[in-house]
C-alpha positions in Angstrom: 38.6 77.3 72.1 38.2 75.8 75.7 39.8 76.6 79.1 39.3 74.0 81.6 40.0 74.5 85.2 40.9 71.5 87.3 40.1 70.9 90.9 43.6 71.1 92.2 44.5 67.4 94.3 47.9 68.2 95.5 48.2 68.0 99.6 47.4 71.4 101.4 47.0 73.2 97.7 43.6 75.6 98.1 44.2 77.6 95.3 42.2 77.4 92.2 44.0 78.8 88.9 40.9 80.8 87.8 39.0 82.8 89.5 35.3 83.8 88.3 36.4 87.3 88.0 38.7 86.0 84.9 36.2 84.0 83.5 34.1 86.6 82.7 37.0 88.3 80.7 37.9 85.8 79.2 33.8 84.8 77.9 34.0 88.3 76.8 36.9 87.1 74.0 35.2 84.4 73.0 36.4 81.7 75.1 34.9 79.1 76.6 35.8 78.3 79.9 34.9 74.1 81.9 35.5 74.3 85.6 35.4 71.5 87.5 32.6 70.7 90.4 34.2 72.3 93.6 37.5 73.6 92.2 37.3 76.8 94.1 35.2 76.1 97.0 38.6 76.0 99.2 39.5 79.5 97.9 35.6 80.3 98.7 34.6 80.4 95.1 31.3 78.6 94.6 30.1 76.8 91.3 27.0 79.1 90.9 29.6 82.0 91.0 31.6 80.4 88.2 28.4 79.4 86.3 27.1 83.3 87.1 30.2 84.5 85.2 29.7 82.4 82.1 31.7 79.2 82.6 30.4 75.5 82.4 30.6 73.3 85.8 31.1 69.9 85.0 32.1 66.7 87.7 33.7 64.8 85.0 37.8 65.5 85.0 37.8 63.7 81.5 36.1 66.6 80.5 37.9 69.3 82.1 41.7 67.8 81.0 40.0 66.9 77.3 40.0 70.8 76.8 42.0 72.8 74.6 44.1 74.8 77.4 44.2 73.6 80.7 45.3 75.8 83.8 46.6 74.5 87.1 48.4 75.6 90.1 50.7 72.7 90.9 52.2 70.6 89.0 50.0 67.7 87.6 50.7 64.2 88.1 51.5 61.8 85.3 48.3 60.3 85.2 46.5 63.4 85.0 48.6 64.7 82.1 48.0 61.3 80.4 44.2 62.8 80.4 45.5 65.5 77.9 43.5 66.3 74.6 46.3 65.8 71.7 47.9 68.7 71.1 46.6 70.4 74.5 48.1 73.2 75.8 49.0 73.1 79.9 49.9 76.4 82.0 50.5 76.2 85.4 53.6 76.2 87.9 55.1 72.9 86.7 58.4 72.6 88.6 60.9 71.8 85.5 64.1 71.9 87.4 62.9 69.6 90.3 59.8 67.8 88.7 61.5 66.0 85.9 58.5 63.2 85.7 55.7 66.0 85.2 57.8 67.0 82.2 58.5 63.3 80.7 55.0 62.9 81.3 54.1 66.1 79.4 56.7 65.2 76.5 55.1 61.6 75.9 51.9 63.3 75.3 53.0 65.2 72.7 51.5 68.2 74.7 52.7 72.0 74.9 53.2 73.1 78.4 54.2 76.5 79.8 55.8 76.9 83.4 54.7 79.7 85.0 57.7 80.0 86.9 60.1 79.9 84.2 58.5 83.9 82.4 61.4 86.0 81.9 61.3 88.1 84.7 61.3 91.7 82.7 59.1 94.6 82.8 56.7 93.8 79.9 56.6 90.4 81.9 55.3 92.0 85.4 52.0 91.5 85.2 52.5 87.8 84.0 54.9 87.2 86.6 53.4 84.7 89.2 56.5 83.9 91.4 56.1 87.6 92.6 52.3 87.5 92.9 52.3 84.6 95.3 55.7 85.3 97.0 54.2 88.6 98.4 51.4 86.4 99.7 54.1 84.4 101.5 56.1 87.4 102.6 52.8 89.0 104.1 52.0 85.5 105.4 56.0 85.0 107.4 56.1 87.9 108.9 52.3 87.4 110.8 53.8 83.9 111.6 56.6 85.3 113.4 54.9 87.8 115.7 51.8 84.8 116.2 54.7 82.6 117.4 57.1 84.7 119.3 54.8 85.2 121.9 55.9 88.9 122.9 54.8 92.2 121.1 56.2 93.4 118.2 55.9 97.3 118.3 57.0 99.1 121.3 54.2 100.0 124.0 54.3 102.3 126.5 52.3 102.1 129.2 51.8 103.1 132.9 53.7 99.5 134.2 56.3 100.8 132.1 57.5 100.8 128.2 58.0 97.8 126.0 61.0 97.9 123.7 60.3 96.7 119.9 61.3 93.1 118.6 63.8 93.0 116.1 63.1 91.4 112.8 65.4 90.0 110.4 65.0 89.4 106.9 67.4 87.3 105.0 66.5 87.5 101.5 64.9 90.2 100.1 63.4 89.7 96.8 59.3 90.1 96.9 58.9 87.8 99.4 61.5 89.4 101.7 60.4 92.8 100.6 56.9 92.2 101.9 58.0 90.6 105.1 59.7 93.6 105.8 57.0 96.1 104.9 54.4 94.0 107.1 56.5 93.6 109.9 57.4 97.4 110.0 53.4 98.0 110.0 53.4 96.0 112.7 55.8 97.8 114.7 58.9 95.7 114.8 62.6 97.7 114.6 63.3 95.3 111.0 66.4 95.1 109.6 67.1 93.5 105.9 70.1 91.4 104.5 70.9 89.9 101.1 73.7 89.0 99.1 72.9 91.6 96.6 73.9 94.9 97.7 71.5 96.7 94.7 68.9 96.0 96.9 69.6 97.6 99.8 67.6 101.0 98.7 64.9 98.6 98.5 65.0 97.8 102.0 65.7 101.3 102.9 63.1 102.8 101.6 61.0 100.5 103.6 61.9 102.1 106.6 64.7 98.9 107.6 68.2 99.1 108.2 70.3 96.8 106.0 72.5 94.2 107.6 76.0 94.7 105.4 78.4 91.5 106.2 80.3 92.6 103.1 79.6 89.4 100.9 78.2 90.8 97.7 76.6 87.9 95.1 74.4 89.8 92.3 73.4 87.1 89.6 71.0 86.4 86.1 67.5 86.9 86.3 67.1 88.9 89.2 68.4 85.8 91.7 71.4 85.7 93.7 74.5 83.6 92.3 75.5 80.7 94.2 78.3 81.7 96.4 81.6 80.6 96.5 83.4 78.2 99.4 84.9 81.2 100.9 82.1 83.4 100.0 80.3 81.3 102.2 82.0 80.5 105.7 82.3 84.4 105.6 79.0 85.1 105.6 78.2 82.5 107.6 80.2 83.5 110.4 79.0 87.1 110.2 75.6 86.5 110.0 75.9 83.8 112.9 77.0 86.7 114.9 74.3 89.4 113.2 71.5 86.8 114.4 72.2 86.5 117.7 70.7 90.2 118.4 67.4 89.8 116.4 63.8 88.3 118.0 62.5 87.1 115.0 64.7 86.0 112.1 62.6 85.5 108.4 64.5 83.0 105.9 63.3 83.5 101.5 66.7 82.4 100.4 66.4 80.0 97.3 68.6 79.3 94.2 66.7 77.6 91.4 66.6 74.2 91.2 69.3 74.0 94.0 68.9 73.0 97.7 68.3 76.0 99.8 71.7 77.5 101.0 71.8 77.7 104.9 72.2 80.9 106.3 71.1 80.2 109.6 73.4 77.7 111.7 73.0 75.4 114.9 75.3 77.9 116.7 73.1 81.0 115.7 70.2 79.3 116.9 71.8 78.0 120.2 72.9 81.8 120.7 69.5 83.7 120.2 67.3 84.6 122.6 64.8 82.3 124.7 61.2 82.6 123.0 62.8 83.8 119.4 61.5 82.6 116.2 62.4 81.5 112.8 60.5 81.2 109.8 62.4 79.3 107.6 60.3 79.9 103.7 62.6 77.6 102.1 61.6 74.3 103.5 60.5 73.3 100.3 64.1 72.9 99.1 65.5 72.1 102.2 65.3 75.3 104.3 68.0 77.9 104.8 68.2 76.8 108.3 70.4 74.1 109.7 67.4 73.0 112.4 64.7 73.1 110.2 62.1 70.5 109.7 60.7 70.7 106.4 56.5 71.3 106.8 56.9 71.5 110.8 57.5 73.4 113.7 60.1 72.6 116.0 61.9 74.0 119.2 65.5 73.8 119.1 67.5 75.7 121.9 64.5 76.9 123.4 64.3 78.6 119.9 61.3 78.1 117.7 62.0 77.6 114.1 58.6 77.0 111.9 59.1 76.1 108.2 55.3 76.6 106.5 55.1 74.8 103.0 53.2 76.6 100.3 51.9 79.8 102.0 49.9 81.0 99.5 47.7 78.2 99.8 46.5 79.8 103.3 45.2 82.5 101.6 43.7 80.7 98.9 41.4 83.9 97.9 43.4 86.4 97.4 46.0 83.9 96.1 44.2 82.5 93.4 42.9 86.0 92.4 46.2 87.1 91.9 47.2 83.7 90.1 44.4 84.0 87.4 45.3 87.6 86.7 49.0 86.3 85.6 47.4 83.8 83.9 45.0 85.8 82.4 48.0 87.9 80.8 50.2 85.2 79.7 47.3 84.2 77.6 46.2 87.5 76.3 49.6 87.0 74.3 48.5 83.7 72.9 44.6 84.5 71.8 43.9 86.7 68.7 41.4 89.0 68.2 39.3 85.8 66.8 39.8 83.9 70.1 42.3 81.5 68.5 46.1 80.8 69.4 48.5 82.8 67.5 51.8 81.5 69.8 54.8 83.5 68.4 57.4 81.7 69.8 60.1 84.4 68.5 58.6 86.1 71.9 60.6 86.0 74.3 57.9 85.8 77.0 56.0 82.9 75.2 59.3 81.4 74.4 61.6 81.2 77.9 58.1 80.1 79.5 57.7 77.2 77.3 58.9 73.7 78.7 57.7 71.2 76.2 56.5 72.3 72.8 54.8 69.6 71.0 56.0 66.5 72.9 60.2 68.4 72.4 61.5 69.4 75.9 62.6 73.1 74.9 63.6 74.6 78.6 67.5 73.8 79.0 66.8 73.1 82.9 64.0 71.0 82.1 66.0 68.6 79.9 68.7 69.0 82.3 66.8 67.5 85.1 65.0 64.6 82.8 67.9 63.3 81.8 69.9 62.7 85.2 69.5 59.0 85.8 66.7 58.1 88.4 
């Protein structure tokens, strides 16, 4: 059986989906693994490297899509996925709630794709689970960006011109990415403080040395997200945490709802209300952003306020990113491949199952088929 590893083509994406220290694992199954020409020189992986641990370099993409499993970060364009082998078998993050042409695509081919971001998110699923590998990236990544851009210190100082109070960091959101913010921001040496809709997580935050931000609005859902709040639900917490904000130097945004535009948690009047010089780090510009000023991809000054809203953080470490991509990968597909290097896919798994978007040209994932068939 062959891997091939694309060079990824999507703007400002770095990563590669293996990394060289996979390949070798994976050549020690029995596997053969096709890289293309340069796909990890952003992530400063060089072809000899990939060649050193046993896989083939080729510049020919015909070649690399032709093979029997191909791995990417992004999701694939339609043209790209018409470059499947029949019957191919595509992993990757593939976006089936938001990128219903990547899934038509896939279902006209008559391929079997797996969406990394749809694996159950359960414990015998951790070490597959790439939404958590990269969102710590981001976390780590939002909370540097905020004491880069406010301009003052973040841990307190004191010196013979006097001392230097601490800056207060936010975090609304705290899954992993939120989690990590706050953990890096406390090494820092801001005074952080954490806030989400899910009051189970406020040990969490706790134990992290924060303080958690109760506004009394409580919103536990499935799968380890937050439930969409309700009308009320949400001028309430609005109001409270447009008062909360006010106080803080540095307020970090992870808040997303699958598939749904981000909800905004951060208004105009909490802006116009902080301090001269704060910042904002908005993560969810990619579905909209949780704040109300927020420029998708750019960095703008609003009220004297700073509000930055990064798009695919991981990508800026593309290194350490991509290392811990490949290692998800690597265990996803250590439940496909037999101790003869074939695929045995037991599709009674739940793992192999709720990650599966398209199996055999059928669109399986509820959401997927959800999102393909809403008129263009």
């Amino acid at each position: 059986m062959r891997i091939g590893v694309p060079k990824e083509t999507a703007a400002g994406e770095h990563r590669v989906a293996l990394v060289p220290e996979v390949v070798g694992k994976l050549k020690a199954k029995g596997l053969d693994v096709v890289v293309q020409s340069g796909a990890g020189a952003d992530a400063l992986l060089t072809d000899a490297a990939f060649a050193e641990a046993g896989a083939t370099i080729s510049s020919d993409a015909g070649e690399i899509w032709g093979s029997d499993v191909v791995v990417t970060i992004a999701p694939p364009d339609p043209e790209q996925i018409r470059s499947l082998g029949s019957g191919s078998i595509l992993i990757g993050f593939l976006a089936p709630l938001t990128s219903p042409a990547t899934t038509r695509a896939l279902a006209d081919k008559h391929a079997t794709a797996f969406a990394m971001e749809a694996i159950p998110r359960i414990s015998r699923a951790q070490a597959m689970d790439a939404l958590s590998s990269q969102s710590n990236v981001a976390g780590y990544r939002a909370a540097l960006l905020g004491a880069e851009e406010m301009g003052r210190f973040y841990p307190m100082l004191m010196t013979a011109a006097g001392t230097i109070p601490p800056a207060k960091v936010l975090v609304l959101g705290v899954g992993v990415a939120g989690l990590q913010a706050l953990a890096t921001a406390k090494r820092l040496g801001a005074r952080t403080t954490g806030y989400d809709v899910r009051p189970e997580v406020a040990e969490q935050v706790q134990s992290l040395g924060a303080q958690w931000l109760d506004l009394g609005v409580e919103a536990s859902g499935e799968g380890g997200y937050a439930r969409e709040l309700t009308e009320q639900e949400r001028a309430s917490q609005q109001q409270a945490l447009t008062d909360a904000i006010k106080g803080f130097d540095v307020v970090i945004t992870t808040a997303l709802v699958p598939g749904r535009p981000a909800p905004t948690l951060v208004t105009a009047e909490a802006v116009e209300g902080m301090k001269p010089g704060s910042v904002i780090v908005d993560l969810a510009g990619e579905a909209g952003g949780n704040c109300e000023l927020t420029v998708p991809g750019e960095t703008v000054v609003r009220y004297d306020v700073k509000i930055v809203s990064p798009l695919n953080l991981p990508a800026g470490m593309a290194e350490h990113s991509s290392q811990l991509f490949a290692r998800n990968v690597l265990a996803l597909l250590e439940l496909f491949i037999g101790e003869d290097g074939a695929l045995h896919m037991d599709f009674e798994d739940e793992i192999i199952s709720g990650a599966c978007i398209v199996r055999d040209g059928e669109i399986v994932n509820p959401g997927a088929k959800a999102a393909v068939e809403v008129p263009a």
